[in-house]
DSSP file (Angstrom, degrees, kcal/mol; ACC not computed):
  #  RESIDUE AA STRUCTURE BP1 BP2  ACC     N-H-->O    O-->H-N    N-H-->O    O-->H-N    TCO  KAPPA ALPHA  PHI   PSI    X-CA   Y-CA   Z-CA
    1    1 A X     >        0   0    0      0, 0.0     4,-3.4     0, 0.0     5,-0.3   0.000 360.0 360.0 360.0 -30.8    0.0    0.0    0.0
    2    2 A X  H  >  +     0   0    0      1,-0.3     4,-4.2     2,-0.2     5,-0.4   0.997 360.0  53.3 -71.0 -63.0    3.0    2.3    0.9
    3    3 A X  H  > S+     0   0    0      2,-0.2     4,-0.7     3,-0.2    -1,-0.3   0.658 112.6  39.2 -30.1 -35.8    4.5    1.6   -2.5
    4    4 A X  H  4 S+     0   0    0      2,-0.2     4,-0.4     3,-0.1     5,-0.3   0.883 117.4  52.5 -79.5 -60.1    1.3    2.6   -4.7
    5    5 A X  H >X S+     0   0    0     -4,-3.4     4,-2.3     1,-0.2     3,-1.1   0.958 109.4  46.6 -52.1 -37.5    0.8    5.4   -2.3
    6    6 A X  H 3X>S+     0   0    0     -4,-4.2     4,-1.9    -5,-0.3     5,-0.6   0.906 118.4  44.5 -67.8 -30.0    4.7    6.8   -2.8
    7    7 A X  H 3<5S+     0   0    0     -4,-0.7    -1,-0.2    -5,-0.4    -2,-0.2   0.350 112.1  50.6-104.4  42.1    4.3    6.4   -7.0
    8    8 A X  H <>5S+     0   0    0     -3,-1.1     4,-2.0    -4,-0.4    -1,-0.2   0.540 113.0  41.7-117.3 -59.6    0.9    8.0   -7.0
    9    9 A X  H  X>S+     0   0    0     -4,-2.3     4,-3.4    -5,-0.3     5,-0.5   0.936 120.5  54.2 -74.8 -46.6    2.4   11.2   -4.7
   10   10 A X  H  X5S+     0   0    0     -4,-1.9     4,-1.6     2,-0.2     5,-0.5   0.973 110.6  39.8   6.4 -89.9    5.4   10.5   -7.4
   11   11 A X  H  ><S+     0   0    0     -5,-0.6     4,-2.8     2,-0.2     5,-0.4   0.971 115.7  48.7 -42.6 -58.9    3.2   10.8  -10.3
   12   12 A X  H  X5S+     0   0    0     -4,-2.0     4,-3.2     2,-0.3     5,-0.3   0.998 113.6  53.2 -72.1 -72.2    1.0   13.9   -8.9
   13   13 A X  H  X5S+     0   0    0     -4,-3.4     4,-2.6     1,-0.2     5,-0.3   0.963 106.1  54.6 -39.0 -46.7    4.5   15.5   -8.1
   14   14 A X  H  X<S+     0   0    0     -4,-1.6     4,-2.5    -5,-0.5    -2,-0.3   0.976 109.9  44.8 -49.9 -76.4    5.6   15.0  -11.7
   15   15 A X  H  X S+     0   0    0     -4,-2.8     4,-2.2    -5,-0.5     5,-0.3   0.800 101.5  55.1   1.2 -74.0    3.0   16.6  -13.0
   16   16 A X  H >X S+     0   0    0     -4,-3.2     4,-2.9    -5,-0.4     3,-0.8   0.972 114.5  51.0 -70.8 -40.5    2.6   19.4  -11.3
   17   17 A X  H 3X S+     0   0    0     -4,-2.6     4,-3.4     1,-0.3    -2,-0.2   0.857 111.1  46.1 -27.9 -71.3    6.4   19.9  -12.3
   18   18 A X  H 3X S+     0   0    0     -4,-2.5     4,-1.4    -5,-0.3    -1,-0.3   0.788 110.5  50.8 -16.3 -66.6    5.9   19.2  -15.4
   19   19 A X  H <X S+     0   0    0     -4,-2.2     4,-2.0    -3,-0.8    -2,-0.2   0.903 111.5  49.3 -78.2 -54.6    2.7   21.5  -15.8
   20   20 A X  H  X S+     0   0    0     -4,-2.9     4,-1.1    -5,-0.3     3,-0.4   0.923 105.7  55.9 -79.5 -20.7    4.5   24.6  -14.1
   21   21 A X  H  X S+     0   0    0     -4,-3.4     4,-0.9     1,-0.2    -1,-0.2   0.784 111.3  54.2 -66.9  -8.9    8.2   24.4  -16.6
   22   22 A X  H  < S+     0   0    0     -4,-1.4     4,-0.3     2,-0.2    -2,-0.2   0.681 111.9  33.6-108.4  17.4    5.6   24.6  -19.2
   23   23 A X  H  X S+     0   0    0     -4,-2.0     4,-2.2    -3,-0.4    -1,-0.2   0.681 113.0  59.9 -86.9 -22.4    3.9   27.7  -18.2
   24   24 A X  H  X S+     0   0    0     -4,-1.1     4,-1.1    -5,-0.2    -2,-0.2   0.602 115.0  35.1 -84.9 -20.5    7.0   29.1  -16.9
   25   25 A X  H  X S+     0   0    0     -4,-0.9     4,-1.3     2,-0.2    -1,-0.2   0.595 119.7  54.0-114.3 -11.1    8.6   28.8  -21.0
   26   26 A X  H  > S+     0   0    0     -4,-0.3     4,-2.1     2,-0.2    -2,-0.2   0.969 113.2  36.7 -83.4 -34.7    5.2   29.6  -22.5
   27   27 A X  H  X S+     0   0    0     -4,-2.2     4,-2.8     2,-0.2     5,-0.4   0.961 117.7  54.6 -57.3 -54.5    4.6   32.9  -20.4
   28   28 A X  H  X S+     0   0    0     -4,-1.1     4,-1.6     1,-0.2    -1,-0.2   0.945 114.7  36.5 -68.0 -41.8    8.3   33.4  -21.0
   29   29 A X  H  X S+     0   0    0     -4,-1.3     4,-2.4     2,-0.2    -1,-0.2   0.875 110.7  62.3 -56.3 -36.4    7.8   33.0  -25.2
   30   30 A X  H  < S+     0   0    0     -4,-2.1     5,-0.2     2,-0.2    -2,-0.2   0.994 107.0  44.9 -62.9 -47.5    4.6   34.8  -25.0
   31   31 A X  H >X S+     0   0    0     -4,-2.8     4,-1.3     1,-0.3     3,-0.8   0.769 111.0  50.1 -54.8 -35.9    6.8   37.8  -23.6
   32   32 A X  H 3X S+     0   0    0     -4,-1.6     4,-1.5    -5,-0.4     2,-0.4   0.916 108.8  51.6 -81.4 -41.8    9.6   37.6  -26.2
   33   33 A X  H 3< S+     0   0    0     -4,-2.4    -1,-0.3     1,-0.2    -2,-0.2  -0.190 115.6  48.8 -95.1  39.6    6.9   37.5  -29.3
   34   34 A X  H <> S+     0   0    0     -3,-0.8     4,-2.4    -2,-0.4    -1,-0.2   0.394 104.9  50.0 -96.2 -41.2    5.5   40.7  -27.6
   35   35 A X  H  X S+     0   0    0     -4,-1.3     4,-1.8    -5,-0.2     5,-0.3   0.952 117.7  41.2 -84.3 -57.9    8.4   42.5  -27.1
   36   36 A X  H  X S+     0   0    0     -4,-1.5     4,-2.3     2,-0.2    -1,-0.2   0.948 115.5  54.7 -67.3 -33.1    9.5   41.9  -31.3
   37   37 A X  H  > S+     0   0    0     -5,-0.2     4,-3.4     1,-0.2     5,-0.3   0.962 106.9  48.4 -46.3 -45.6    5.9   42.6  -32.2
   38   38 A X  H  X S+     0   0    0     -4,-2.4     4,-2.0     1,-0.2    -1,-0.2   0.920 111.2  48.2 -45.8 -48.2    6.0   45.7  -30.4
   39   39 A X  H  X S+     0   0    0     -4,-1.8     4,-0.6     1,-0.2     5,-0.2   0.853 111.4  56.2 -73.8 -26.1    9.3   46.7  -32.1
   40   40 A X  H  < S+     0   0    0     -4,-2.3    -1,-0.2    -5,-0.3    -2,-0.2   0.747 102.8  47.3 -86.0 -28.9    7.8   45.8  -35.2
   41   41 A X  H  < S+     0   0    0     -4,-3.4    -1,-0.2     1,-0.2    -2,-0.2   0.636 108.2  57.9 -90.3 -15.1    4.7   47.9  -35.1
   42   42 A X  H  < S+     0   0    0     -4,-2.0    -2,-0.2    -5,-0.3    -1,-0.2   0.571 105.7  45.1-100.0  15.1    6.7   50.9  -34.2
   43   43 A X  S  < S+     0   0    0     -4,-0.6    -1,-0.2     2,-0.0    -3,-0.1   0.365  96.5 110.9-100.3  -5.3    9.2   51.0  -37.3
   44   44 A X        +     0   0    0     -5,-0.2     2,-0.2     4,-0.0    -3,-0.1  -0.210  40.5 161.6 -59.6 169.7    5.8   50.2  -39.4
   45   45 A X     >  -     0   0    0      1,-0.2     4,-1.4     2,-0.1     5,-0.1  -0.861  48.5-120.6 178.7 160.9    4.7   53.0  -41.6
   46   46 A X  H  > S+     0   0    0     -2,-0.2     4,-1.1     2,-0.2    -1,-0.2   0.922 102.6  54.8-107.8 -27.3    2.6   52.9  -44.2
   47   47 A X  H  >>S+     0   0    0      2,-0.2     4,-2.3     1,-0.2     5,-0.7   0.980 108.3  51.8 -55.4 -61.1    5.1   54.4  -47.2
   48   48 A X  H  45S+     0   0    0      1,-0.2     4,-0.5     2,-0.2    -1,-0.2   0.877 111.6  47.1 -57.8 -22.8    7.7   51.8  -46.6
   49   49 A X  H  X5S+     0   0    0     -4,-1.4     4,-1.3     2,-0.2     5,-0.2   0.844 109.4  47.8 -74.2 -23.9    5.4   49.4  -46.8
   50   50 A X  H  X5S+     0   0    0     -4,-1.1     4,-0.9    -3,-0.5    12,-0.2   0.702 112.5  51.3 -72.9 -21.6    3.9   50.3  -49.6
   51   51 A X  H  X5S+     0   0    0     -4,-2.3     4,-0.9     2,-0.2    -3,-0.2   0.588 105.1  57.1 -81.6 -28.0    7.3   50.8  -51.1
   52   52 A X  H  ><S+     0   0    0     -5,-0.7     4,-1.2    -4,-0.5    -2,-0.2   0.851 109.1  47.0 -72.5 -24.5    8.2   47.2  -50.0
   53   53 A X  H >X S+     0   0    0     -4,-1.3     4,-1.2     2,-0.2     3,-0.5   0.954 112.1  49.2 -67.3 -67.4    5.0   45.8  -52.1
   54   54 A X  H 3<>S+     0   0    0     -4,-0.9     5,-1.6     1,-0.3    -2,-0.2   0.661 111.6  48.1 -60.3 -32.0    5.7   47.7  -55.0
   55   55 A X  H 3<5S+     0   0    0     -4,-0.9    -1,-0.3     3,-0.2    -2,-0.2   0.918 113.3  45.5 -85.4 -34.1    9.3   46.5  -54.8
   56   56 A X  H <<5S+     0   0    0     -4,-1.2    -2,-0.3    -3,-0.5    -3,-0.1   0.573 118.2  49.2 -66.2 -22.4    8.3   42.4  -54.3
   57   57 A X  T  <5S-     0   0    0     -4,-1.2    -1,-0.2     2,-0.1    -3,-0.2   0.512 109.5-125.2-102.3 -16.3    5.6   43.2  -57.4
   58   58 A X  T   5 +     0   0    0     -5,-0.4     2,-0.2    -3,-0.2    -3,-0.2   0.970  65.9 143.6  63.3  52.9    8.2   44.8  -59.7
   59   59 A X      < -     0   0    0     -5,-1.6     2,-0.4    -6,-0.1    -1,-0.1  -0.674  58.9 -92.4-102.1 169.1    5.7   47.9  -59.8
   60   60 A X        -     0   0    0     -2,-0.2    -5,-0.1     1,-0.1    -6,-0.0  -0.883  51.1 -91.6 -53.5 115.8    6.1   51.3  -59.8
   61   61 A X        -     0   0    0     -2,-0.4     2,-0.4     1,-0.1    -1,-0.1   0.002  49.4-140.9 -46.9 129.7    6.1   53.3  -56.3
   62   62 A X        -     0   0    0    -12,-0.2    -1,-0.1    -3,-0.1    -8,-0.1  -0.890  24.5-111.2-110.5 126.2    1.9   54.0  -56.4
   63   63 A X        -     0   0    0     -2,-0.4     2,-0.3     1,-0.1     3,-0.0  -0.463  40.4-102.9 -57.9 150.2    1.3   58.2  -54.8
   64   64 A X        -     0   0    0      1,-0.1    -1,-0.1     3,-0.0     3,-0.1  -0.693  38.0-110.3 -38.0 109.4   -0.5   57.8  -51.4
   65   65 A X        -     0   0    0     -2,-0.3     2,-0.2     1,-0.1    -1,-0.1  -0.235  38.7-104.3 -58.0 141.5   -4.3   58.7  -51.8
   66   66 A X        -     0   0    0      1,-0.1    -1,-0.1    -3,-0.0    -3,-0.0  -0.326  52.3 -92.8 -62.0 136.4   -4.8   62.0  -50.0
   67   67 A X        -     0   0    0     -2,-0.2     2,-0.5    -3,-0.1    -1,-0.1  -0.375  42.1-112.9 -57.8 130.9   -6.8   60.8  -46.4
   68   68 A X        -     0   0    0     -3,-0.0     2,-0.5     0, 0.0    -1,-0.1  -0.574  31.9-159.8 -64.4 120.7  -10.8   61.0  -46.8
   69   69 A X        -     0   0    0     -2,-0.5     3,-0.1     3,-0.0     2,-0.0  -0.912  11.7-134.1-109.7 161.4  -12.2   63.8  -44.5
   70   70 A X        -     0   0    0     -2,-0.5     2,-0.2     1,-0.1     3,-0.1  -0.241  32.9 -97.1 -77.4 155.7  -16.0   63.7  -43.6
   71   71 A X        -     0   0    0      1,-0.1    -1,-0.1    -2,-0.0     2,-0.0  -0.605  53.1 -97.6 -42.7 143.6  -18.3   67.4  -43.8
   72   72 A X        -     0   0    0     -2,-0.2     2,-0.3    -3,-0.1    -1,-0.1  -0.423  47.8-158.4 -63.8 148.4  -18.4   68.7  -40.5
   73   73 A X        -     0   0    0     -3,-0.1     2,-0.4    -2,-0.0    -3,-0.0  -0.932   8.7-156.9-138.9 128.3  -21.9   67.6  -38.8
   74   74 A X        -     0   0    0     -2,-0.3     2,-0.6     0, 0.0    -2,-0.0  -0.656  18.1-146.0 -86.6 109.0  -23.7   69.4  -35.7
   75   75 A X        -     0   0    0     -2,-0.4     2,-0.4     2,-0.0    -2,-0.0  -0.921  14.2-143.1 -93.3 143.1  -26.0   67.1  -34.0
   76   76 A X        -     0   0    0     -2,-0.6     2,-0.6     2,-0.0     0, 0.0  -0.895   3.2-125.9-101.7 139.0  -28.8   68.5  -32.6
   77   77 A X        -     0   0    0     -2,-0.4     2,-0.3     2,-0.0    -2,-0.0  -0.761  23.9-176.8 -48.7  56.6  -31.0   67.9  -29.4
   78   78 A X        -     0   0    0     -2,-0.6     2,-1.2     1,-0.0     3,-0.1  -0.568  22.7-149.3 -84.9 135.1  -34.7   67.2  -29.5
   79   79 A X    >   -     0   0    0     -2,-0.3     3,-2.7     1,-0.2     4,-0.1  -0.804  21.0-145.9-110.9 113.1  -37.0   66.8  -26.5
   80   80 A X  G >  S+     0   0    0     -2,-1.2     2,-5.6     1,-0.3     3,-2.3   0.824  91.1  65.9 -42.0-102.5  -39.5   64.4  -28.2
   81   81 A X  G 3  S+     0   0    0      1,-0.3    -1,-0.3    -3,-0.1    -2,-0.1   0.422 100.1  44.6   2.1 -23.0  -42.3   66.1  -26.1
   82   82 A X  G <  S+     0   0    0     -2,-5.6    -1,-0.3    -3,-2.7    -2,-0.2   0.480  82.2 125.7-128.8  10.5  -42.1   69.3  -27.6
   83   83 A X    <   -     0   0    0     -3,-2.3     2,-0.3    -5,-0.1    -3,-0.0  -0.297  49.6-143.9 -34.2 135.9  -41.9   68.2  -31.3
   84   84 A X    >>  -     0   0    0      5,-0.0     3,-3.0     1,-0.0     4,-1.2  -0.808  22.7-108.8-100.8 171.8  -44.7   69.7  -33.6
   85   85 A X  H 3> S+     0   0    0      1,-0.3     4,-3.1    -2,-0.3    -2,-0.1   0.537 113.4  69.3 -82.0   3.2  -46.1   68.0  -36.1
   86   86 A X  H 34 S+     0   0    0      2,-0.2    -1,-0.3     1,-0.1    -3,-0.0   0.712 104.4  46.4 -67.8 -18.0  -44.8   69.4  -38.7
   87   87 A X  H <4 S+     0   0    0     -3,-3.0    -2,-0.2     1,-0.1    -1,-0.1   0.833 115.3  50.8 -83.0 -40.7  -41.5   67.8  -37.5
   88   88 A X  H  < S+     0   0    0     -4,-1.2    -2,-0.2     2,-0.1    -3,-0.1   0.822  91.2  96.9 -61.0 -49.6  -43.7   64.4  -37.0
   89   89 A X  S  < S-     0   0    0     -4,-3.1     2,-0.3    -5,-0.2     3,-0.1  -0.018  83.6-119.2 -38.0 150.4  -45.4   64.7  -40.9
   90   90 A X        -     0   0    0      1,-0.2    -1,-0.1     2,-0.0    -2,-0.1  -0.668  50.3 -76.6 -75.5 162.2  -43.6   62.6  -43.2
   91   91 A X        -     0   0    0     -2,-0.3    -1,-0.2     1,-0.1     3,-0.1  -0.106  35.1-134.6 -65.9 175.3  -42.1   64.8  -46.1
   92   92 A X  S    S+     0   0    0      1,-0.2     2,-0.4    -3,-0.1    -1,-0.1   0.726  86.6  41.9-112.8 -45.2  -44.5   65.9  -48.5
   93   93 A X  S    S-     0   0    0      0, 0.0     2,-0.7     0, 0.0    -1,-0.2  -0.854  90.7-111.8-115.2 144.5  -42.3   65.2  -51.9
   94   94 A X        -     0   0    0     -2,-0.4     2,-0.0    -3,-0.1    -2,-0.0  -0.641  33.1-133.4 -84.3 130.7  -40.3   62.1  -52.2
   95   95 A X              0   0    0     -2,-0.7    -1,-0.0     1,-0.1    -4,-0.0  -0.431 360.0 360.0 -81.8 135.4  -36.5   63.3  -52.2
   96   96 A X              0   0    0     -2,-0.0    -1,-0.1     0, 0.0    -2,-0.0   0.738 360.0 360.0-137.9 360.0  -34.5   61.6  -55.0
């Protein structure tokens, strides 16, 4: 009985051994592929990549499209309660 119990507490020890070098080398890998990701997203940019496509395609360097900007828009406030109904109508002509 002493024997089963001793490779049982064996076994269970093992394990757990086991279990914690490989949390201890995955945490420690998770931390090294952070630390080059990191480096890696702060030398990106989006002209040297785009000049690194364009060199792997044999293309010509393609201008950067100028950035879309939006119209400025104002939201306005209504307190439903003091709509009138003109505000309530549907429109009168169909917009097209």
């Amino acid at each position: 009985m002493k024997k089963l119990e001793w490779e049982r507490v064996e076994g269970i020890h093992s394990a757990i051994n086991k279990f914690v070098v490989y949390e201890k080398f995955a945490e420690m890998n998770n931390k090294y592929d952070v630390q080059n990701f990191s480096k890696i997203l702060d030398e990106f940019t989006e002209d040297s990549e785009l000049e690194t496509i364009c060199e792997n395609l044999g293309i010509n360097k393609v201008k950067p499209q100028p950035r879309f900007e939006f119209a400025s828009y104002e939201a306005k406030k209504f307190d439903i309660a003091k709509l009138s109904m003109a505000q309530l109508s549907p429109p009168k002509e169909k917009m097209s």
